[in-house]
N, CA, C and O atoms as a GROMACS GRO file, in nm:
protein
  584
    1UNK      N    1  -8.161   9.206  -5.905
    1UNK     CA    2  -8.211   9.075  -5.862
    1UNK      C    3  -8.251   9.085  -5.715
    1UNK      O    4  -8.171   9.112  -5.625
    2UNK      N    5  -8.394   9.059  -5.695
    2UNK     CA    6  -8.434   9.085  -5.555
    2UNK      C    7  -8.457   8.912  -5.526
    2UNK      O    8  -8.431   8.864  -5.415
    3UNK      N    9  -8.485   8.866  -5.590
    3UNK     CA   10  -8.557   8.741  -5.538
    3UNK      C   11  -8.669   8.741  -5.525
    3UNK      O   12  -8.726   8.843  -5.564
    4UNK      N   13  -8.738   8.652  -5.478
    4UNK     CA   14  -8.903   8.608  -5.434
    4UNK      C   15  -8.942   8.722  -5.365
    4UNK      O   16  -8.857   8.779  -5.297
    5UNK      N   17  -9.072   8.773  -5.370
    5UNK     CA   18  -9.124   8.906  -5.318
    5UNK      C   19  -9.259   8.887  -5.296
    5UNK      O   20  -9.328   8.826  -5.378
    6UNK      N   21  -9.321   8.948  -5.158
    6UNK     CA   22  -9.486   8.948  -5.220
    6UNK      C   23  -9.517   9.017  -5.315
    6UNK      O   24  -9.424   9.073  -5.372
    7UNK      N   25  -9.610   9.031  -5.351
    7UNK     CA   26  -9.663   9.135  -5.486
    7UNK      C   27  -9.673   9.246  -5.450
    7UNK      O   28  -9.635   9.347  -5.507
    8UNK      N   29  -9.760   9.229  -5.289
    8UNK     CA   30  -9.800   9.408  -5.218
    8UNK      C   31  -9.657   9.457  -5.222
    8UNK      O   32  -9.653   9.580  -5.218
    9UNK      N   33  -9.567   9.413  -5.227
    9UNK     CA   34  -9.402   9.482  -5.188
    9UNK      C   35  -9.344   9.505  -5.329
    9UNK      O   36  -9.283   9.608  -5.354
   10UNK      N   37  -9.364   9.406  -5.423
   10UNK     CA   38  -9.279   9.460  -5.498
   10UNK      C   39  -9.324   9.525  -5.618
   10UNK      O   40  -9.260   9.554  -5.719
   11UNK      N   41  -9.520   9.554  -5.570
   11UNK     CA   42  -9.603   9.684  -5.628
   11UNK      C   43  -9.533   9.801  -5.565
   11UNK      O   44  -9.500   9.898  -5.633
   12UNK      N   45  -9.503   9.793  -5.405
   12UNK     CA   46  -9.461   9.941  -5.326
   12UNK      C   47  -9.364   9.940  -5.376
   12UNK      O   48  -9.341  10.061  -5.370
   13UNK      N   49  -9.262   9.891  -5.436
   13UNK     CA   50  -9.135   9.914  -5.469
   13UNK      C   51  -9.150   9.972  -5.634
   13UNK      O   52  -9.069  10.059  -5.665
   14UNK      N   53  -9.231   9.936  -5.720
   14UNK     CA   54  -9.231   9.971  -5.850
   14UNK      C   55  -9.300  10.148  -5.841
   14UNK      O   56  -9.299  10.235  -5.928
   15UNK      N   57  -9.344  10.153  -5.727
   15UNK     CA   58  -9.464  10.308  -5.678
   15UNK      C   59  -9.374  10.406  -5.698
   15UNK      O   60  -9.372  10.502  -5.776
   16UNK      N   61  -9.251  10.342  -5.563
   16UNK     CA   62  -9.146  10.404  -5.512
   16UNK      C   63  -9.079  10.476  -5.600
   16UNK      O   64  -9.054  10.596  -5.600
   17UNK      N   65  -9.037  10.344  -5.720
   17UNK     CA   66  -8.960  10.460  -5.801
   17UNK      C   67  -8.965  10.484  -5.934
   17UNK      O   68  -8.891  10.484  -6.033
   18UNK      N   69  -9.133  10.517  -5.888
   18UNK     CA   70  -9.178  10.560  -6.023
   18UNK      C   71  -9.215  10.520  -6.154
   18UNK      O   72  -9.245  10.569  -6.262
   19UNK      N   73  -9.196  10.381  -6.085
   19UNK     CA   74  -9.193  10.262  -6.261
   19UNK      C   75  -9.311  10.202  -6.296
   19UNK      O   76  -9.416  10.267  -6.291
   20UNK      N   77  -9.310  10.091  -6.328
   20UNK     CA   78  -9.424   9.989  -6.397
   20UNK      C   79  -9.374   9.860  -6.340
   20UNK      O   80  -9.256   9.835  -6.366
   21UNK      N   81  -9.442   9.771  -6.263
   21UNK     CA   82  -9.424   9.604  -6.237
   21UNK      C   83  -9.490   9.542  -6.327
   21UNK      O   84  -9.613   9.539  -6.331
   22UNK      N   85  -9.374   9.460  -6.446
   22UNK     CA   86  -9.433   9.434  -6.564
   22UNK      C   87  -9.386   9.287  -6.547
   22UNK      O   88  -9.272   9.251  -6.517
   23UNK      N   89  -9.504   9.201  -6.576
   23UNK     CA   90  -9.486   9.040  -6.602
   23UNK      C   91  -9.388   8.982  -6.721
   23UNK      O   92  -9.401   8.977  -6.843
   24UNK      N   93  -9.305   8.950  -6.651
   24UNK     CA   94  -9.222   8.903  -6.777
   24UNK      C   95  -9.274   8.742  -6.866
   24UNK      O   96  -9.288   8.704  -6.982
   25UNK      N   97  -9.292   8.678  -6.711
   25UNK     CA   98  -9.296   8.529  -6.753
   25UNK      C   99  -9.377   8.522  -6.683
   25UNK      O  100  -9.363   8.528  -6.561
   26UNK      N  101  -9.507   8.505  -6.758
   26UNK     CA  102  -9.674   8.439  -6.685
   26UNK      C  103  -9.678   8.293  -6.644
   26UNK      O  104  -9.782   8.229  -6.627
   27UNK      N  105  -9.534   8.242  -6.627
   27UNK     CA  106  -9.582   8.078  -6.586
   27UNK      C  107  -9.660   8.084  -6.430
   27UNK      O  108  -9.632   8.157  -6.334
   28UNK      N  109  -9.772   7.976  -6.445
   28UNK     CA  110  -9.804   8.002  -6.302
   28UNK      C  111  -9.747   7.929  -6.155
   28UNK      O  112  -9.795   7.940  -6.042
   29UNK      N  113  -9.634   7.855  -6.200
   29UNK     CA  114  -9.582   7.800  -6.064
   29UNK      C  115  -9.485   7.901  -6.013
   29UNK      O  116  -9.478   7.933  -5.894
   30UNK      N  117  -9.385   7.965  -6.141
   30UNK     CA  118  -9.311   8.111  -6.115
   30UNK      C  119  -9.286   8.203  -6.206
   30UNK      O  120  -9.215   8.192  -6.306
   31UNK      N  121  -9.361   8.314  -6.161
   31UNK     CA  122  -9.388   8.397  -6.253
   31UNK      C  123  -9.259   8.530  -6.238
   31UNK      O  124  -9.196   8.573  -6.140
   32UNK      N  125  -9.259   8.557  -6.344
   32UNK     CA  126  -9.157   8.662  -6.315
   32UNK      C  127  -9.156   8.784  -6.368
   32UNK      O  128  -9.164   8.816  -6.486
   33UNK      N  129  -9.141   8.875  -6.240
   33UNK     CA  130  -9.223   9.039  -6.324
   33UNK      C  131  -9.082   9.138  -6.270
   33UNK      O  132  -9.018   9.123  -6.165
   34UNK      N  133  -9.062   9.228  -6.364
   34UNK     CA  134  -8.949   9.335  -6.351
   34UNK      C  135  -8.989   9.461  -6.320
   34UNK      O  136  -9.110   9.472  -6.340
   35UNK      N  137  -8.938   9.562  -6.278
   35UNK     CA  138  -8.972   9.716  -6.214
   35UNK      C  139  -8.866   9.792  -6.349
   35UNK      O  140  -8.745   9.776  -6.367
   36UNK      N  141  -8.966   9.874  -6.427
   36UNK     CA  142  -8.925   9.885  -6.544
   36UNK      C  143  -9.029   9.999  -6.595
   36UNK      O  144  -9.126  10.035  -6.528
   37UNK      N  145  -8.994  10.056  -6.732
   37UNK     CA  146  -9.080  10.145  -6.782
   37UNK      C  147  -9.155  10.065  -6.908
   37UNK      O  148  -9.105  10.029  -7.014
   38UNK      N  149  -9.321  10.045  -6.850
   38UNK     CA  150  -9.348  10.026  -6.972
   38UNK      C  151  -9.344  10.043  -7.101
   38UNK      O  152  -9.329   9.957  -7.188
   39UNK      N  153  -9.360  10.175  -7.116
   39UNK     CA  154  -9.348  10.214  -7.252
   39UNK      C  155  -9.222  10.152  -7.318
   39UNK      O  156  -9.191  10.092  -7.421
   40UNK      N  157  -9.189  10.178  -7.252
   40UNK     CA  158  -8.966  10.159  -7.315
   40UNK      C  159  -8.966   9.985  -7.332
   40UNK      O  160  -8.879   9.929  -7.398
   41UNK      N  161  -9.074   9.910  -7.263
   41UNK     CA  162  -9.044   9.765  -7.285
   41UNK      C  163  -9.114   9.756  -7.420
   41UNK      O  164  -9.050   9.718  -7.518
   42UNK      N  165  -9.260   9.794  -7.431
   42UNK     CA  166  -9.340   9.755  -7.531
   42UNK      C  167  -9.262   9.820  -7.654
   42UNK      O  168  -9.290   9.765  -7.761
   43UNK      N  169  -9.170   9.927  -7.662
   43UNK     CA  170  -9.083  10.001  -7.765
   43UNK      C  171  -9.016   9.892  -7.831
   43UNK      O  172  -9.029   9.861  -7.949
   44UNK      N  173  -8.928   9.827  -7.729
   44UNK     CA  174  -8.789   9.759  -7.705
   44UNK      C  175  -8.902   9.627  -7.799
   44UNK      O  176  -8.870   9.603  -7.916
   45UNK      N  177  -9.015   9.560  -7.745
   45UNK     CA  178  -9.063   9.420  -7.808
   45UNK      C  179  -9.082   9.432  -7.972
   45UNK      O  180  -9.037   9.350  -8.052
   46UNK      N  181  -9.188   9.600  -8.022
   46UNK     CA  182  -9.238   9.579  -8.107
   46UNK      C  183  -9.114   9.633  -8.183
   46UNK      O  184  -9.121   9.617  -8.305
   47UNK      N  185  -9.009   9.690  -8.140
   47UNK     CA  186  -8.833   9.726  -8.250
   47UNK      C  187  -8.778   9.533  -8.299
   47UNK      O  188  -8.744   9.480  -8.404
   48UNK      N  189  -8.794   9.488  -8.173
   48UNK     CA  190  -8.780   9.297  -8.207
   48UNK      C  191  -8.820   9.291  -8.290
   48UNK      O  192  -8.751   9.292  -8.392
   49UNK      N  193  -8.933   9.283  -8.294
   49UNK     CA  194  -9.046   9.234  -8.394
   49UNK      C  195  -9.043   9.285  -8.570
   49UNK      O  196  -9.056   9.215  -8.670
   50UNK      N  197  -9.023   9.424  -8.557
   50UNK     CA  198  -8.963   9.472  -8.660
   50UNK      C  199  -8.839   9.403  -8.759
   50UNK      O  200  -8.840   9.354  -8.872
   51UNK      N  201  -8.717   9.430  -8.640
   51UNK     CA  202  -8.618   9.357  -8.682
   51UNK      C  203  -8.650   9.220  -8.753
   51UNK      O  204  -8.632   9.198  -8.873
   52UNK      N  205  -8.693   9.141  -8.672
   52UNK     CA  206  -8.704   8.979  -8.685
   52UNK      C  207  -8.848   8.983  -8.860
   52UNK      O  208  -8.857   8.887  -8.938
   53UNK      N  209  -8.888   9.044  -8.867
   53UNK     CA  210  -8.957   9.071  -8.980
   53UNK      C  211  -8.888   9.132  -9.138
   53UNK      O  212  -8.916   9.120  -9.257
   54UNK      N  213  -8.798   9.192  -9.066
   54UNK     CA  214  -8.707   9.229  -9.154
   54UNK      C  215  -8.609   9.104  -9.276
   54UNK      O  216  -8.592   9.057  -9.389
   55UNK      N  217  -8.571   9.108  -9.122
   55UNK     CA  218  -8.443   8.919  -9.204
   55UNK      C  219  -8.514   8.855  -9.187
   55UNK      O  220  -8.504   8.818  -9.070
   56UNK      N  221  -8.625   8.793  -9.254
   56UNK     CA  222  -8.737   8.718  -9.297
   56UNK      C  223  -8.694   8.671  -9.440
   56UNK      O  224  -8.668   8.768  -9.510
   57UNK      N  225  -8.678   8.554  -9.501
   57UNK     CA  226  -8.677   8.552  -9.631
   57UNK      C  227  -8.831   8.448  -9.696
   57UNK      O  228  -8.870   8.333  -9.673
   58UNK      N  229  -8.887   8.577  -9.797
   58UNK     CA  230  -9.013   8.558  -9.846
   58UNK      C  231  -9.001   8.389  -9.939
   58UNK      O  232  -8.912   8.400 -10.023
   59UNK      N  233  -9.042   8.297  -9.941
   59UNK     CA  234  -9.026   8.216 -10.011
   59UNK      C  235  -9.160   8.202 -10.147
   59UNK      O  236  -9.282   8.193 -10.139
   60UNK      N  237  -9.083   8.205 -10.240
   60UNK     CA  238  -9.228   8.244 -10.336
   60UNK      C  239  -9.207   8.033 -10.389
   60UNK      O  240  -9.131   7.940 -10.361
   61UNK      N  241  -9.358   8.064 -10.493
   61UNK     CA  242  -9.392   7.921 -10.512
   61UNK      C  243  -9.406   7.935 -10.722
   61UNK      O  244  -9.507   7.975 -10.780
   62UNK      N  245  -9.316   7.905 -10.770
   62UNK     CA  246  -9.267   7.923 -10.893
   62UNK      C  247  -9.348   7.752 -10.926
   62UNK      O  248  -9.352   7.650 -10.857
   63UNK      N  249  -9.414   7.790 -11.082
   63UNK     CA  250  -9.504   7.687 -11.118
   63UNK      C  251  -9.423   7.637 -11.292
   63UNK      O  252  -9.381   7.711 -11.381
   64UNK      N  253  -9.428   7.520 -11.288
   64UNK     CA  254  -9.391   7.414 -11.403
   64UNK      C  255  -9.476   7.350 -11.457
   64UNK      O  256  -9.509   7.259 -11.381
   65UNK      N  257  -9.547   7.346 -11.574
   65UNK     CA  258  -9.647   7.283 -11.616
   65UNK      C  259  -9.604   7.173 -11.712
   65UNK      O  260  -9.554   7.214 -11.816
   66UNK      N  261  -9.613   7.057 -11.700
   66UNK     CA  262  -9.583   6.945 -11.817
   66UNK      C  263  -9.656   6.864 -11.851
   66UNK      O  264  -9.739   6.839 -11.763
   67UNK      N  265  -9.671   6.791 -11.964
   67UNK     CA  266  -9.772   6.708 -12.023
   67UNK      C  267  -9.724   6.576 -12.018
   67UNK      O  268  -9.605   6.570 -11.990
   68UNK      N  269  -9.794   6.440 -12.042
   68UNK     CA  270  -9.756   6.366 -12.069
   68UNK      C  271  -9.657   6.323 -12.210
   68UNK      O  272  -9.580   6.227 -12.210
   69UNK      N  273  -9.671   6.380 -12.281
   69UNK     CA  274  -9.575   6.379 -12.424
   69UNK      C  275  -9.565   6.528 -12.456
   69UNK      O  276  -9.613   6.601 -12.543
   70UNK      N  277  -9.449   6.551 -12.304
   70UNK     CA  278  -9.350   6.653 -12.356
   70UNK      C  279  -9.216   6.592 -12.389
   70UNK      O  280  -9.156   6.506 -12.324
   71UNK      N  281  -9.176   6.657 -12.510
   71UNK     CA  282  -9.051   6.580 -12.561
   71UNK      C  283  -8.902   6.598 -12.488
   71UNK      O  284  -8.868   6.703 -12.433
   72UNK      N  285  -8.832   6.498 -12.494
   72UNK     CA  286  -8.694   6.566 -12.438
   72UNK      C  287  -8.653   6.668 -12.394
   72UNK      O  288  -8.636   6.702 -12.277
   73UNK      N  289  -8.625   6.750 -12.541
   73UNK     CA  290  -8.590   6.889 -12.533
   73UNK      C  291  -8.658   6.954 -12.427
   73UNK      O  292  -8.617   6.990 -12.317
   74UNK      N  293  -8.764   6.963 -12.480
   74UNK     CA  294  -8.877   7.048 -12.376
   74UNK      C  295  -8.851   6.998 -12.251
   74UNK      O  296  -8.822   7.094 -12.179
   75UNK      N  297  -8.846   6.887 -12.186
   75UNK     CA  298  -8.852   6.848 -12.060
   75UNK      C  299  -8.721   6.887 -11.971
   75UNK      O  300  -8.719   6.911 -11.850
   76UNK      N  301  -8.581   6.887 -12.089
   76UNK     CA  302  -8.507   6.975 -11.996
   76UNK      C  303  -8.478   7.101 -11.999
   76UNK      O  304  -8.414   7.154 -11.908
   77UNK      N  305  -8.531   7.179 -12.122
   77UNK     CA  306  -8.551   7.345 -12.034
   77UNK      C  307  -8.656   7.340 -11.934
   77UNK      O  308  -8.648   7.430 -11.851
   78UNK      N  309  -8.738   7.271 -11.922
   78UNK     CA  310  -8.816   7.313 -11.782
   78UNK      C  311  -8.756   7.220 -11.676
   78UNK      O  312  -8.809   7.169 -11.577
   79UNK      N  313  -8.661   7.212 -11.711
   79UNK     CA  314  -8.550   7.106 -11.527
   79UNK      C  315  -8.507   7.180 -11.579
   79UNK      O  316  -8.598   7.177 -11.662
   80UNK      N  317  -8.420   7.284 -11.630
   80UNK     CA  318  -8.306   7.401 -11.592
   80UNK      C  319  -8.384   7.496 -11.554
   80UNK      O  320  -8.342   7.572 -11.467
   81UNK      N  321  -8.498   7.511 -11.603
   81UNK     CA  322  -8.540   7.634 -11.530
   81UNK      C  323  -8.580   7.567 -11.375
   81UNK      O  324  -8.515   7.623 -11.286
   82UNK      N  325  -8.643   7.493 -11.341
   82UNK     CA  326  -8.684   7.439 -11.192
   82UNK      C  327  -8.529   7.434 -11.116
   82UNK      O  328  -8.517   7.489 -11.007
   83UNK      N  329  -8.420   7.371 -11.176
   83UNK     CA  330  -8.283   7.413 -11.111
   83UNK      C  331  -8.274   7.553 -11.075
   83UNK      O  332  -8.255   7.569 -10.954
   84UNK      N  333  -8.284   7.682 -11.158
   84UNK     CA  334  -8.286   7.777 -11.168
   84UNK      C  335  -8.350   7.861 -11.067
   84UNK      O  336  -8.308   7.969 -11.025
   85UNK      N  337  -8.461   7.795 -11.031
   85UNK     CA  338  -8.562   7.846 -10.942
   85UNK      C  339  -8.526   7.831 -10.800
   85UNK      O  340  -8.518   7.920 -10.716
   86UNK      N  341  -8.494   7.643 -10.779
   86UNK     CA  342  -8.456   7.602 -10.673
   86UNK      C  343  -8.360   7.653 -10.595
   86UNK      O  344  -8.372   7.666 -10.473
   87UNK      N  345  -8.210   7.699 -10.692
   87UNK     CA  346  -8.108   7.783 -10.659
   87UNK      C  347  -8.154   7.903 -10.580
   87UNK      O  348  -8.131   7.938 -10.464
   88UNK      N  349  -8.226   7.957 -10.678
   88UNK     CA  350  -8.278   8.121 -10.574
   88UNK      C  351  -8.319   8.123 -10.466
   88UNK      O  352  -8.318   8.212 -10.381
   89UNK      N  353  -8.381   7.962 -10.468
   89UNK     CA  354  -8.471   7.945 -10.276
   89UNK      C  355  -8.591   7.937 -10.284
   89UNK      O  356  -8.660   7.929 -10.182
   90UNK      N  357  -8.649   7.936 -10.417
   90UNK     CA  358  -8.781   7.892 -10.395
   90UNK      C  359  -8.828   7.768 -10.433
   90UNK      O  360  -8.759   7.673 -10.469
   91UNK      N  361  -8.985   7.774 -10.423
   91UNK     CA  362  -9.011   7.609 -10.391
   91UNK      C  363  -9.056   7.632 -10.562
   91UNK      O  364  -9.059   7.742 -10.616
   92UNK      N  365  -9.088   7.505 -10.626
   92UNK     CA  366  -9.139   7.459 -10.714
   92UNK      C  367  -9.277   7.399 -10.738
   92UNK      O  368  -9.284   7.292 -10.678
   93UNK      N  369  -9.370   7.422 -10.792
   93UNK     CA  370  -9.484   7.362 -10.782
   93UNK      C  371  -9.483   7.229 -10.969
   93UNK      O  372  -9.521   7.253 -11.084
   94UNK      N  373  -9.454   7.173 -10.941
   94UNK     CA  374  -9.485   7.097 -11.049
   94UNK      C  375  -9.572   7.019 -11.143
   94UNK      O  376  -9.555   6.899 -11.164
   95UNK      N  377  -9.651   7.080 -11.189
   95UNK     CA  378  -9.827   7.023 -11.273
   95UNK      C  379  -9.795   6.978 -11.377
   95UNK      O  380  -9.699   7.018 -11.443
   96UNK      N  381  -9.892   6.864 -11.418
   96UNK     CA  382  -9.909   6.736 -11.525
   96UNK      C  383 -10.030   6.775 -11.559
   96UNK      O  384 -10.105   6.697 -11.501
   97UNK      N  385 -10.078   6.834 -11.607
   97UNK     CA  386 -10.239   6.835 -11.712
   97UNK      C  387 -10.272   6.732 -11.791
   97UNK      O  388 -10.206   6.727 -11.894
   98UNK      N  389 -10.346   6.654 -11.778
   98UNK     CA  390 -10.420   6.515 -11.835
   98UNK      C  391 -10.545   6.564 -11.916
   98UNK      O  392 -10.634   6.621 -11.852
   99UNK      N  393 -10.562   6.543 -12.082
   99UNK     CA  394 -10.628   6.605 -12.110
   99UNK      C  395 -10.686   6.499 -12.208
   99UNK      O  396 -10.614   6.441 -12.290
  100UNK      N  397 -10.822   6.477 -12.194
  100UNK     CA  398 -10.892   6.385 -12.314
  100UNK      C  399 -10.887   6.248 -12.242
  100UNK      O  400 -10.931   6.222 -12.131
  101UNK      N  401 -10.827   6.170 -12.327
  101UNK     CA  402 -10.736   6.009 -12.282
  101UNK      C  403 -10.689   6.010 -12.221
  101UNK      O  404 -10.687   5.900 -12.166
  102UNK      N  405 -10.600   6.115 -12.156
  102UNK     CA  406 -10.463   6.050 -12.120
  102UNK      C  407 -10.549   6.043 -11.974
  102UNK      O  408 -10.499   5.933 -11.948
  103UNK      N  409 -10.619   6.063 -11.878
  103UNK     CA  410 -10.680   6.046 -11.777
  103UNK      C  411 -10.636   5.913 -11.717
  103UNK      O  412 -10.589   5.891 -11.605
  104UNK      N  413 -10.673   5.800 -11.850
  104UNK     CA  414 -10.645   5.674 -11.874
  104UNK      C  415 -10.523   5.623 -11.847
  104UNK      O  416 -10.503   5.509 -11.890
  105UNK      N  417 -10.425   5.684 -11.781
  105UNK     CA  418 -10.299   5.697 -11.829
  105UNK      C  419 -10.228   5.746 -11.704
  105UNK      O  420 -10.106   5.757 -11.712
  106UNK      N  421 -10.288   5.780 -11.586
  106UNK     CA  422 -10.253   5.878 -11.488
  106UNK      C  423 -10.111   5.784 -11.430
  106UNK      O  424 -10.027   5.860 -11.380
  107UNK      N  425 -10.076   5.656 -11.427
  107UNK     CA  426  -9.962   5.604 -11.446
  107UNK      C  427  -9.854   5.632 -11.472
  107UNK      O  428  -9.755   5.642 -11.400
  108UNK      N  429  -9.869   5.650 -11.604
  108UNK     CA  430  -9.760   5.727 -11.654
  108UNK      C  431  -9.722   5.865 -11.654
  108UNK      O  432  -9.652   5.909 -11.745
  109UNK      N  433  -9.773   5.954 -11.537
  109UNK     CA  434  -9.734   6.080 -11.494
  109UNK      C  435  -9.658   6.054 -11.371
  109UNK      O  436  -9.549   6.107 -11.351
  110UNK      N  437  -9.711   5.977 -11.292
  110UNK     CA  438  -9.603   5.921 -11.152
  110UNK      C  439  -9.455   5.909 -11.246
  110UNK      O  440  -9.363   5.982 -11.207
  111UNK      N  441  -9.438   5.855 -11.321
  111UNK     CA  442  -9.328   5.780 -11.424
  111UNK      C  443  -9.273   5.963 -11.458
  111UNK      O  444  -9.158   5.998 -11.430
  112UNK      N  445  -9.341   6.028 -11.499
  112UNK     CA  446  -9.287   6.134 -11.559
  112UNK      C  447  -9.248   6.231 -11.417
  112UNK      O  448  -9.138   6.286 -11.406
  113UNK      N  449  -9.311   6.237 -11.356
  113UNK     CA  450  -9.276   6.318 -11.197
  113UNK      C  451  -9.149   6.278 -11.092
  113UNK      O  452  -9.084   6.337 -11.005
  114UNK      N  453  -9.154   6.129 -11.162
  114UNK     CA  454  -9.033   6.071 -11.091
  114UNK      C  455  -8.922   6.097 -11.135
  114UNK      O  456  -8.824   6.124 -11.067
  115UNK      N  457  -8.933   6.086 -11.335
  115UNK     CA  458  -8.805   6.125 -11.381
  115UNK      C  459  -8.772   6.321 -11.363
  115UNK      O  460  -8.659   6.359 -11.395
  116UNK      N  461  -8.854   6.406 -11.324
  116UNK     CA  462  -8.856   6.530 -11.326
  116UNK      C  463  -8.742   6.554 -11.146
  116UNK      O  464  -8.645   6.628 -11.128
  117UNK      N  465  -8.813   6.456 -11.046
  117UNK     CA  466  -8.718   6.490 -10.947
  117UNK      C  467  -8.576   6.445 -10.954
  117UNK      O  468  -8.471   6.495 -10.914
  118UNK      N  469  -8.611   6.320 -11.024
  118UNK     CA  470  -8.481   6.264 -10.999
  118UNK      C  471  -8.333   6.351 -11.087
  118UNK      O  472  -8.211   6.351 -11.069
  119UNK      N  473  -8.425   6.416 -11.182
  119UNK     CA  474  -8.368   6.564 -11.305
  119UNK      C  475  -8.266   6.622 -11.176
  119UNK      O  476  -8.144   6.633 -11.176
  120UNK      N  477  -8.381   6.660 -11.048
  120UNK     CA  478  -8.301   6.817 -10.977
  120UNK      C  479  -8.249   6.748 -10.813
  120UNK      O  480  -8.181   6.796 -10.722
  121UNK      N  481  -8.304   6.643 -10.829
  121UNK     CA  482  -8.288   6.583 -10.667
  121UNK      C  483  -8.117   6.632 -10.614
  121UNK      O  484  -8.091   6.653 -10.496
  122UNK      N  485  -8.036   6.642 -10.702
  122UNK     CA  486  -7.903   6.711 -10.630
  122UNK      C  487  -7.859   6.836 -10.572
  122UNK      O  488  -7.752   6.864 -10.518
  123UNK      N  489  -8.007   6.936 -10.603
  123UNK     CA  490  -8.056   7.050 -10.502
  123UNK      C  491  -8.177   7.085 -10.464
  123UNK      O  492  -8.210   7.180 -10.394
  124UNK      N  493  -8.247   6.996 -10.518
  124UNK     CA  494  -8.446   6.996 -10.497
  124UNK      C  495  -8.438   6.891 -10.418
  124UNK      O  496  -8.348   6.807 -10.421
  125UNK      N  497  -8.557   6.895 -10.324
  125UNK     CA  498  -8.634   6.762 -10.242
  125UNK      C  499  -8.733   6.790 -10.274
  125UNK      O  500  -8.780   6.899 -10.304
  126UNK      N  501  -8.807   6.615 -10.265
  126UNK     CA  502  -8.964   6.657 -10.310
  126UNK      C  503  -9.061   6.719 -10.164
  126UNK      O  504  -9.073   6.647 -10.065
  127UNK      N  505  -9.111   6.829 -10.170
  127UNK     CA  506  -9.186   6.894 -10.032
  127UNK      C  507  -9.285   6.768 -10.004
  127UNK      O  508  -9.274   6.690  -9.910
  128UNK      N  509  -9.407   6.762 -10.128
  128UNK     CA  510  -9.508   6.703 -10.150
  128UNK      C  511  -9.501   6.616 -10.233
  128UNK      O  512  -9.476   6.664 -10.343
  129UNK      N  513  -9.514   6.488 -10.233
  129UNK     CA  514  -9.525   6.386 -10.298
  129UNK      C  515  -9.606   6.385 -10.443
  129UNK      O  516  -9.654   6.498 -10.436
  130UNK      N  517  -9.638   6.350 -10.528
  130UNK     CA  518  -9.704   6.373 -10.648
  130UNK      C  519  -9.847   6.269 -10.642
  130UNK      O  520  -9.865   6.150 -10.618
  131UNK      N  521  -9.936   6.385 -10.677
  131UNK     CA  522 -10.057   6.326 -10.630
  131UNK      C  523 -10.176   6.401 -10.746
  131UNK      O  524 -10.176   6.522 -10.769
  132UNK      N  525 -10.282   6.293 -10.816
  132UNK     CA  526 -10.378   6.320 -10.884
  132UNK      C  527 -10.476   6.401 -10.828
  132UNK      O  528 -10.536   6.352 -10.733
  133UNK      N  529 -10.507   6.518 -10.865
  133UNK     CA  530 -10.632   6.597 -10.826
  133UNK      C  531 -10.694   6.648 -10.913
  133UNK      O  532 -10.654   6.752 -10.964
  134UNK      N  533 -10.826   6.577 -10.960
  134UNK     CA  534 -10.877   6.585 -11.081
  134UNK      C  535 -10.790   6.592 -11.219
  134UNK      O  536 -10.718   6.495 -11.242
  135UNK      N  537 -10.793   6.682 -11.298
  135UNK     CA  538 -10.701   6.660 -11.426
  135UNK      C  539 -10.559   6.673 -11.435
  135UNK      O  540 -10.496   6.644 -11.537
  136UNK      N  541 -10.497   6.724 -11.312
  136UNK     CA  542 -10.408   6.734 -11.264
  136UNK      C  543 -10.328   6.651 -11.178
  136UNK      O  544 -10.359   6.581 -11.081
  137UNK      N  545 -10.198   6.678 -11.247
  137UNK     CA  546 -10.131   6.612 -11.130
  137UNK      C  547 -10.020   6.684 -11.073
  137UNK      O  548  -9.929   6.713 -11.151
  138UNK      N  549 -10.003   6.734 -10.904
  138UNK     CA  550  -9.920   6.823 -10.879
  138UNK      C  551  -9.772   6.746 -10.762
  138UNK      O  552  -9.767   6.653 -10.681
  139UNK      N  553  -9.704   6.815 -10.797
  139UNK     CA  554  -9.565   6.804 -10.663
  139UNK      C  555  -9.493   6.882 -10.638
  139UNK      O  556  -9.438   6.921 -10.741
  140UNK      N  557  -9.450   6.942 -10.534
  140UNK     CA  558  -9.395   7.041 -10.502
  140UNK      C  559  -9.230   7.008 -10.459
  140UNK      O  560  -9.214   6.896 -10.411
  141UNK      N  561  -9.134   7.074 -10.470
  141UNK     CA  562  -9.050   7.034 -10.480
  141UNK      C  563  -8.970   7.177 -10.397
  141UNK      O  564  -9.010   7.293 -10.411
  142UNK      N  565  -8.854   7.136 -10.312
  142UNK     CA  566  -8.799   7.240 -10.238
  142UNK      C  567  -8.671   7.233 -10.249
  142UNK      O  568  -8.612   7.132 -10.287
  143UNK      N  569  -8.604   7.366 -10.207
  143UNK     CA  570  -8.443   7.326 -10.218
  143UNK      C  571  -8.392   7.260 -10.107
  143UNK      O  572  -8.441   7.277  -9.995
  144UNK      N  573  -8.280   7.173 -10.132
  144UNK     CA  574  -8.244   7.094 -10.030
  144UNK      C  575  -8.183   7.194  -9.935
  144UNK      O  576  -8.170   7.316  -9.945
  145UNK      N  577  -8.153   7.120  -9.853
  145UNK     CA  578  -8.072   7.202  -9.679
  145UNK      C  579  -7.944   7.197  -9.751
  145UNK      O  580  -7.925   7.142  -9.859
  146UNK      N  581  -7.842   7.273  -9.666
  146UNK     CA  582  -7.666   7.248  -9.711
  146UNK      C  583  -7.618   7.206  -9.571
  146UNK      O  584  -7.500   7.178  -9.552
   0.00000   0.00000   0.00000
């Protein structure tokens, strides 16, 4: 720790012994630069970077497709499997296909999307709200926080 320095000085000082005067912190009211070996810093950032890429967890986007007259049964193997999914950590994408008539009808998929969260809402949140896009209707659904 030297403190405040001109630059011409604490360039002669990085000359001196042989190092690199490397900017740590580009703020411009105070900037702060160390007498150091480059190489060994840019080593030291992109090994970070590595690391921190490493313990990364990939979140994938697992898809549910349902109709308006899917029956019971059917409607809760696909809420155990969306439980199933949610558990592991990933998100859920949830689609309503409207096909023919039922367009007429897009009502009663809000009704069916609602009863689908309210299925997992004790470890799912809804990401994205449920919303008509053309014949479709999608919502995405995430695992809750603990």
């Amino acid at each position: 720790m030297v403190g405040v320095v001109p630059i011409e000085d604490a360039q002669r000082r990085a000359y001196d012994a042989n190092l690199d005067l490397v900017l740590i912190s580009p703020s411009p009211d105070n900037p702060v630069c160390k007498i150091m070996d480059y190489g060994k810093f840019i080593f030291e950032q992109e090994k970070k970077k590595r690391e921190a890429k490493r313990n990364q967890k990939v979140v994938n986007i697992k898809e549910i497709q349902l109709k308006l007259t899917t029956e019971e049964h059917d409607f809760d193997v696909k809420v155990r499997n969306a439980r199933r999914f949610l558990e592991a950590g990933d998100r859920v994408k949830v689609v309503i296909r409207f096909r023919g008539r039922e367009m007429a009808h897009t009502d009663q998929g809000y009704g069916v999307m609602d009863e689908f969260a309210e299925a997992v809402s004790d470890i799912g949140v809804i990401d994205r709200a449920s919303s008509a896009e053309g014949r479709n209707m999608i919502m995405f659904l995430a695992p809750a926080k603990e």
